[in-house]
VMD Tcl script that draws the C-alpha trace (Angstrom):
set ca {
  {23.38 0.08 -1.31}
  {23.05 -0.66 -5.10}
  {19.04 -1.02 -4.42}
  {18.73 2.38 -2.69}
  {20.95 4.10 -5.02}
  {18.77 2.33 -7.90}
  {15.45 3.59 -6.12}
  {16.77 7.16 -5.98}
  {17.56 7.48 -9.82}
  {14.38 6.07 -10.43}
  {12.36 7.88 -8.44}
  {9.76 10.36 -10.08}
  {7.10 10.82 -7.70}
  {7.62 14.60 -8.01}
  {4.40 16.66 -6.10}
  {4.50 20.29 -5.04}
  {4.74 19.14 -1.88}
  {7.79 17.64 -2.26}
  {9.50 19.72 -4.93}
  {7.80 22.63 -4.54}
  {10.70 24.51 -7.25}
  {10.01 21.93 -9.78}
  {13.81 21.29 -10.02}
  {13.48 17.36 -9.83}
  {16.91 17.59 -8.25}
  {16.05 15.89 -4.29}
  {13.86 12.77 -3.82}
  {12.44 11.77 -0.08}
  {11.44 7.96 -0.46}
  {10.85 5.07 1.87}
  {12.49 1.81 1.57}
  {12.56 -1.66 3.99}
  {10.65 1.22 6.48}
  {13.74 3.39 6.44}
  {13.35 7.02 4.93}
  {16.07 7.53 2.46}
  {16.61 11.39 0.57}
  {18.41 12.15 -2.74}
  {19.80 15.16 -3.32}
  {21.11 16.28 -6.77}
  {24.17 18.89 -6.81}
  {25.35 20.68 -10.42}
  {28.75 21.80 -11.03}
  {30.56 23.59 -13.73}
  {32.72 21.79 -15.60}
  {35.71 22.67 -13.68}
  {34.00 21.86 -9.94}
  {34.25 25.54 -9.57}
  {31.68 25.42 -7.28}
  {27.95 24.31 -6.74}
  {25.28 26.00 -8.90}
  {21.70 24.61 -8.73}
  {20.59 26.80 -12.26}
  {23.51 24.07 -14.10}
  {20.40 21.41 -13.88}
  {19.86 21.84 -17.73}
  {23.58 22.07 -18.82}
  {25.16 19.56 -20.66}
  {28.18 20.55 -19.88}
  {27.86 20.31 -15.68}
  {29.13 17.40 -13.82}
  {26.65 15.63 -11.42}
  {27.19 14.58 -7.97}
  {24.50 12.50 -6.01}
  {24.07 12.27 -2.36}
  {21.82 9.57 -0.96}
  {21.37 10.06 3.39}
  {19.49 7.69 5.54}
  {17.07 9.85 7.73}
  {17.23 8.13 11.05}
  {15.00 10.38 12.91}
  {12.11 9.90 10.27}
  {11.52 13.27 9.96}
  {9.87 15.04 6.94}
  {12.21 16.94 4.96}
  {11.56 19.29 2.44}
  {13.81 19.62 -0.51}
  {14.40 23.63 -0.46}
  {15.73 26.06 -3.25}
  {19.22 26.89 -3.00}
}
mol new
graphics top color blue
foreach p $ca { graphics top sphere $p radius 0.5 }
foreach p [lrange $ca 0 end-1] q [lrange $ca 1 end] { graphics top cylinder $p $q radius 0.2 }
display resetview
């Protein structure tokens, strides 16, 4: 798990395919054959709350969440 978590922070093979917002807040990646997604949520401060327009606060906490797509299907990373 430490390797695909790794792969997701690291990942910055951003295209307007795949983040067609520009947000750099989900990630679609393969690894061992397996397609793994990223996705990026922002909260205030007090968890009040997701709000994708925190992305350049300071302030907002970060949550990742990493999913296995066992279907292998494409995803698109969509605005919120």
């Amino acid at each position: 798990m430490n390797e695909v978590a790794g792969a997701v922070r690291r990942f910055d093979t951003f295209t307007p395919e795949n983040n067609p917002y520009g947000k750099h807040y989900c990630a679609s990646l393969v690894m061992a054959g397996h397609r793994i997604i990223g996705k990026i949520e922002y909260y205030p401060p007090n968890y009040a709350g997701n709000d994708p327009h925190l992305a350049d606060d300071p302030f907002a906490k970060r949550a990742m969440t990493i999913m296995l797509n066992k279907k292998s299907q494409s995803i698109l990373c969509t605005n919120y």
